[in-house]
N, CA and C of each residue as an Amber inpcrd file, in Angstrom:
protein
   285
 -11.7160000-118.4290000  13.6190000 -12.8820000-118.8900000  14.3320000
 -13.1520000-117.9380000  15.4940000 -14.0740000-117.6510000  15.5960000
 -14.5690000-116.7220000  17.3570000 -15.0440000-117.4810000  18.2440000
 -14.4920000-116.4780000  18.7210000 -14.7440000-116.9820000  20.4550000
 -15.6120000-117.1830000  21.0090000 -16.5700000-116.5610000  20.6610000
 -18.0710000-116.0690000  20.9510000 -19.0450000-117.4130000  21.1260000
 -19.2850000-117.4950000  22.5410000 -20.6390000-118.7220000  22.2960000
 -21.7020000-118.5550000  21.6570000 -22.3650000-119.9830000  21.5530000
 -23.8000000-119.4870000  21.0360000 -24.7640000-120.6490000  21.7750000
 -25.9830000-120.8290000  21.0210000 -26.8360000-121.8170000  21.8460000
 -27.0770000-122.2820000  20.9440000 -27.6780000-123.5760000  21.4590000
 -28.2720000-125.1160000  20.3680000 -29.4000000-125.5310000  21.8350000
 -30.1900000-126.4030000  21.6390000 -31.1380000-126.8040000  22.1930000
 -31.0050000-128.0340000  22.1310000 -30.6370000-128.7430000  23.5500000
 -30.6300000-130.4090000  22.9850000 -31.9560000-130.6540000  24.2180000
 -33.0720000-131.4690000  23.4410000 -34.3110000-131.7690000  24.1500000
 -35.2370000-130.7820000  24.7590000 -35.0180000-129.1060000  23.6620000
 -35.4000000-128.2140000  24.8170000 -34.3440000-127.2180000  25.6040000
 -33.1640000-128.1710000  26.0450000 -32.8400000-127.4580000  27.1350000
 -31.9130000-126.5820000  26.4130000 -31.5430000-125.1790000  26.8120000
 -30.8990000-124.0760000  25.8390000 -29.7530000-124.8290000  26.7240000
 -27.9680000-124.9540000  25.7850000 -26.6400000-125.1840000  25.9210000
 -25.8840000-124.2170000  25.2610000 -24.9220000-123.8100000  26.1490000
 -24.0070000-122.8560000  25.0170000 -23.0480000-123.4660000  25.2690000
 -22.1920000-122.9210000  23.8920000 -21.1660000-123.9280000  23.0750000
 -20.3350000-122.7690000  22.6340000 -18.8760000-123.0320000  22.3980000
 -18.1050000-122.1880000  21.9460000 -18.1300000-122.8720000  20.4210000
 -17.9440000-122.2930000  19.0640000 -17.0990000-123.0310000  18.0400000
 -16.1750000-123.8810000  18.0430000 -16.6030000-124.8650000  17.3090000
 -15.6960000-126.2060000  17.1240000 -16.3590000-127.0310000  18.3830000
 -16.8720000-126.5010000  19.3920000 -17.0900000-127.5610000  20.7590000
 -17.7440000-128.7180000  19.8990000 -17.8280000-129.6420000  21.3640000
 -18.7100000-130.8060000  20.9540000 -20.0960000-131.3250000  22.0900000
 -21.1810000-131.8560000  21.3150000 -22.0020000-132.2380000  21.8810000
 -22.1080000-133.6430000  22.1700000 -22.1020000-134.4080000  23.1620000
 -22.2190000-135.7390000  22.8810000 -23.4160000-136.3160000  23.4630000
 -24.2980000-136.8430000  22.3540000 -25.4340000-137.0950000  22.8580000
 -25.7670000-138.7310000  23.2080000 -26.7630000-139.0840000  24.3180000
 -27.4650000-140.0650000  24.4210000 -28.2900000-140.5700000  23.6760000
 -28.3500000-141.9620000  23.9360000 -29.7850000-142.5320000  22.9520000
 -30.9980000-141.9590000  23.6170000 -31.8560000-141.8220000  22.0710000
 -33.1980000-140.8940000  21.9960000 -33.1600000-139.2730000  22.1690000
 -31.7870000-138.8350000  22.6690000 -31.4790000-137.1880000  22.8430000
 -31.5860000-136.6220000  21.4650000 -32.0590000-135.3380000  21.2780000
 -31.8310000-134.4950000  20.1590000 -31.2360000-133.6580000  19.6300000
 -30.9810000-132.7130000  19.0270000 -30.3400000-131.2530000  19.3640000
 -31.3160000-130.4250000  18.3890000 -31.5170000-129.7110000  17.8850000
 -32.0390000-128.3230000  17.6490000 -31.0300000-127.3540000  17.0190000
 -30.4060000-127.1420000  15.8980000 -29.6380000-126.4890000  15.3770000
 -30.0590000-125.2070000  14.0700000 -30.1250000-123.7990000  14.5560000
 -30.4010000-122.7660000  13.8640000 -30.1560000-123.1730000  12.3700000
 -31.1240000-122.4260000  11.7240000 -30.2660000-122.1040000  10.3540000
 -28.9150000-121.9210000  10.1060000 -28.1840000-121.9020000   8.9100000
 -26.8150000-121.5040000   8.9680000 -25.5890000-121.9360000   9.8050000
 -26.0900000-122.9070000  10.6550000 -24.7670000-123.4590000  11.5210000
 -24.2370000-124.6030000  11.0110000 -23.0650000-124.9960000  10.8950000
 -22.4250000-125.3510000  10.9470000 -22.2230000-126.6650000  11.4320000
 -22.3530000-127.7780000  11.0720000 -22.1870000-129.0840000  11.9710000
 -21.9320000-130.0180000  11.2150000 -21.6200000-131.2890000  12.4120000
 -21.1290000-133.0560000  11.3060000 -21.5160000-133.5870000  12.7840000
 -22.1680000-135.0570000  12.3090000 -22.7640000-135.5900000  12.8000000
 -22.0180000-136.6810000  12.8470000 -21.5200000-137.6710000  13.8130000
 -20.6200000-138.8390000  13.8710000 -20.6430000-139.7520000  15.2160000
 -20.4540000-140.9630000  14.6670000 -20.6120000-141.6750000  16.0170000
 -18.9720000-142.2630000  16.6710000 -19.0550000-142.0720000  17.6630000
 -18.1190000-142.4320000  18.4490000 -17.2810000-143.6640000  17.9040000
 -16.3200000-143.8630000  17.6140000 -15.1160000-145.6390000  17.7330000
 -15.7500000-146.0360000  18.8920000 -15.7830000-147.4890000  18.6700000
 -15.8090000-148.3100000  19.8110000 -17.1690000-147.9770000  20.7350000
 -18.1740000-147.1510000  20.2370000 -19.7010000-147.3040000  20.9610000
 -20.4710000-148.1000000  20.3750000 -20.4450000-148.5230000  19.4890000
 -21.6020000-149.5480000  18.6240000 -22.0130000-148.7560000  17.5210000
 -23.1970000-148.8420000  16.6930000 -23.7960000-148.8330000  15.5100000
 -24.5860000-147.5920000  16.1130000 -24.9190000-146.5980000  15.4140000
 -25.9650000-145.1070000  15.6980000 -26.4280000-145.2140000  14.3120000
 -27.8080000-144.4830000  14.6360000 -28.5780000-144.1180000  13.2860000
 -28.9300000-142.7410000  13.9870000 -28.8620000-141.9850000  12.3890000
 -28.3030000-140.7820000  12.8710000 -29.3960000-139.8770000  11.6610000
 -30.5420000-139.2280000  11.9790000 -31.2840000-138.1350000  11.0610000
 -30.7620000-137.0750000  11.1480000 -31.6930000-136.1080000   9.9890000
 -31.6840000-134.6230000  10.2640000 -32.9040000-134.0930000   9.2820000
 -33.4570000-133.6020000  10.1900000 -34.5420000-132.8170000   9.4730000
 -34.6210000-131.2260000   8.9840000 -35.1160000-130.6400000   8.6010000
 -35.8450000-129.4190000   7.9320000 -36.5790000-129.2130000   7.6970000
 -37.0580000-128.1510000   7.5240000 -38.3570000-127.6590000   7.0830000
 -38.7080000-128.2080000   6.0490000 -37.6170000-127.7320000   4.6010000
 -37.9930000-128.1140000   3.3000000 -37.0360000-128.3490000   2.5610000
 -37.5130000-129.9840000   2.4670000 -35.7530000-130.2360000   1.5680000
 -36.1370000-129.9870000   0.4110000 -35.3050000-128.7680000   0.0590000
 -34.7020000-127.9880000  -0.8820000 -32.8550000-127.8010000  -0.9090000
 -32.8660000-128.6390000  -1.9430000 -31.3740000-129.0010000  -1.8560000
 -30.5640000-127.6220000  -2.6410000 -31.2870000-127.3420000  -3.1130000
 -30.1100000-126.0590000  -3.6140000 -30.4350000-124.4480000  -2.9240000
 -31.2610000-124.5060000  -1.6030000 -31.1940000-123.4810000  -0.8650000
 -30.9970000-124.0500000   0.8070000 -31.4170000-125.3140000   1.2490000
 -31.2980000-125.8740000   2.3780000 -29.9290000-126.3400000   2.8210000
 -29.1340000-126.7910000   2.0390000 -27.9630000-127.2370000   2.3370000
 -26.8640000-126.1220000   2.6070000 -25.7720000-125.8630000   3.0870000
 -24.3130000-124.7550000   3.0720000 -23.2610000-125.4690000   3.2990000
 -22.3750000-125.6420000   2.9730000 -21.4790000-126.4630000   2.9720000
 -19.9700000-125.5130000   3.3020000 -19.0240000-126.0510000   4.2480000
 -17.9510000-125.1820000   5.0250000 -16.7590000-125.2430000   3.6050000
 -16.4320000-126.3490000   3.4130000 -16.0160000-127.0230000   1.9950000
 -16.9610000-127.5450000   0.8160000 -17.2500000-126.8100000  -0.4000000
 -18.0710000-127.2830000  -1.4460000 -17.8570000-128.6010000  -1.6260000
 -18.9420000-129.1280000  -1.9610000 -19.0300000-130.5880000  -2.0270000
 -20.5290000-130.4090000  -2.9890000 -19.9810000-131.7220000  -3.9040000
 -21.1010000-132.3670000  -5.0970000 -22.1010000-132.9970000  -4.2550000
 -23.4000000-132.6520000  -4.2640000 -24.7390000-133.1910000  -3.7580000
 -25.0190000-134.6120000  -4.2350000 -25.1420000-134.3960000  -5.5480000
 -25.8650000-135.6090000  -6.2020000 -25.0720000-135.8310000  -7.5730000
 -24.5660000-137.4460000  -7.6970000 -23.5100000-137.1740000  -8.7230000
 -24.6760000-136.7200000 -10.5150000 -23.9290000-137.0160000 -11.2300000
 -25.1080000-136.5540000 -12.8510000 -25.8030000-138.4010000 -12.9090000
 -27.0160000-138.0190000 -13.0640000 -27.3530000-139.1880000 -13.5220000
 -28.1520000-139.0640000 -14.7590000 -28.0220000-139.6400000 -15.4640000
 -28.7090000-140.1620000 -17.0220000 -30.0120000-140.9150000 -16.9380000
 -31.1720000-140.3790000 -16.2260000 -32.3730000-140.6360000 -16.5710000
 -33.0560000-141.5580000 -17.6660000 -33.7340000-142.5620000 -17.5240000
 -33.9810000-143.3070000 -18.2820000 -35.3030000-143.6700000 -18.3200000
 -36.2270000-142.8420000 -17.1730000 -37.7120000-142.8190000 -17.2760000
 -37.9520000-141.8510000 -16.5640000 -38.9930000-141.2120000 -17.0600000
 -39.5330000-140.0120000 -16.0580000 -39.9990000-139.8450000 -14.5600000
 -39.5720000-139.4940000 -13.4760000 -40.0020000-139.3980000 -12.4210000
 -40.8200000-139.4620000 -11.5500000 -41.2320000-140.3030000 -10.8050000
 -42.4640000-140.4490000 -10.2960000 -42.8560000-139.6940000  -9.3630000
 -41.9350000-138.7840000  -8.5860000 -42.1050000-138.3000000  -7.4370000
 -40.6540000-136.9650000  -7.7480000 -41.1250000-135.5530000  -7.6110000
 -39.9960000-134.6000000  -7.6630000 -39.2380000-134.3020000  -6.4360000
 -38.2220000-133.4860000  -6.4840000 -37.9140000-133.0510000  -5.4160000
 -38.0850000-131.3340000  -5.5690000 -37.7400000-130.8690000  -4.6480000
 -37.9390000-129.5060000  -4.6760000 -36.9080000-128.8490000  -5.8020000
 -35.9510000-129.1260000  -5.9600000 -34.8480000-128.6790000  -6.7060000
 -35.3430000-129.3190000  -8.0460000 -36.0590000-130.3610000  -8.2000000
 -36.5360000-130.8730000  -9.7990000 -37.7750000-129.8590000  -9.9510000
 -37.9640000-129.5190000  -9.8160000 -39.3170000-128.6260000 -10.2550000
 -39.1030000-127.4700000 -11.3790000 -37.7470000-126.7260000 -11.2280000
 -37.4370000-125.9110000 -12.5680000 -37.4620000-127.0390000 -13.9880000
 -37.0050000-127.6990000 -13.4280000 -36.3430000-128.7840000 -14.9250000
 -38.0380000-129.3710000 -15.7550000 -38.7890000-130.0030000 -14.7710000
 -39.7310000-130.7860000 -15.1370000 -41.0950000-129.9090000 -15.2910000
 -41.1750000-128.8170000 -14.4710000 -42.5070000-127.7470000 -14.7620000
 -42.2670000-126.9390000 -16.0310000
């Protein structure tokens, strides 16, 4: 791991962070995280219940996601009616 800080943006405000650090945010706070970084999102023991997003540009699951440890996205499922709505990653299969 390096040493080397970097920045994240929580609400705006530029923070630098070494690797591995941690952010701990307030209710309604945000953060702002580059492409390509690295993160897990978790709520505290013993603070109560969090609901917890993350957005992108374009969910595109087989170029948006990176994973530190590979991990299965979506298990196989066996389709049994055609789709009403694609995702970005269904579009080779169904066009």
């Amino acid at each position: 791991m390096s040493d080397e800080a970097f920045t994240v943006k929580t609400d705006g405000v530029v923070r630098k962070l070494l690797p591995g650090g941690r952010i701990v945010l307030t209710p309604g706070e945000s953060i702002c995280l580059e492409q390509g970084m690295y993160h897990r999102f978790y709520g505290e023991a013993g603070k109560g219940k969090v609901l917890v997003g993350e957005v992108s540009a374009v969910n595109d699951d087989n170029t948006d996601n990176r994973f530190y440890n590979p991990v299965g996205r979506f298990p196989q499922i066996e389709e049994d009616v055609a789709p009403l709505h694609l995702l970005a990653s269904d579009y080779p299969k169904y066009m």
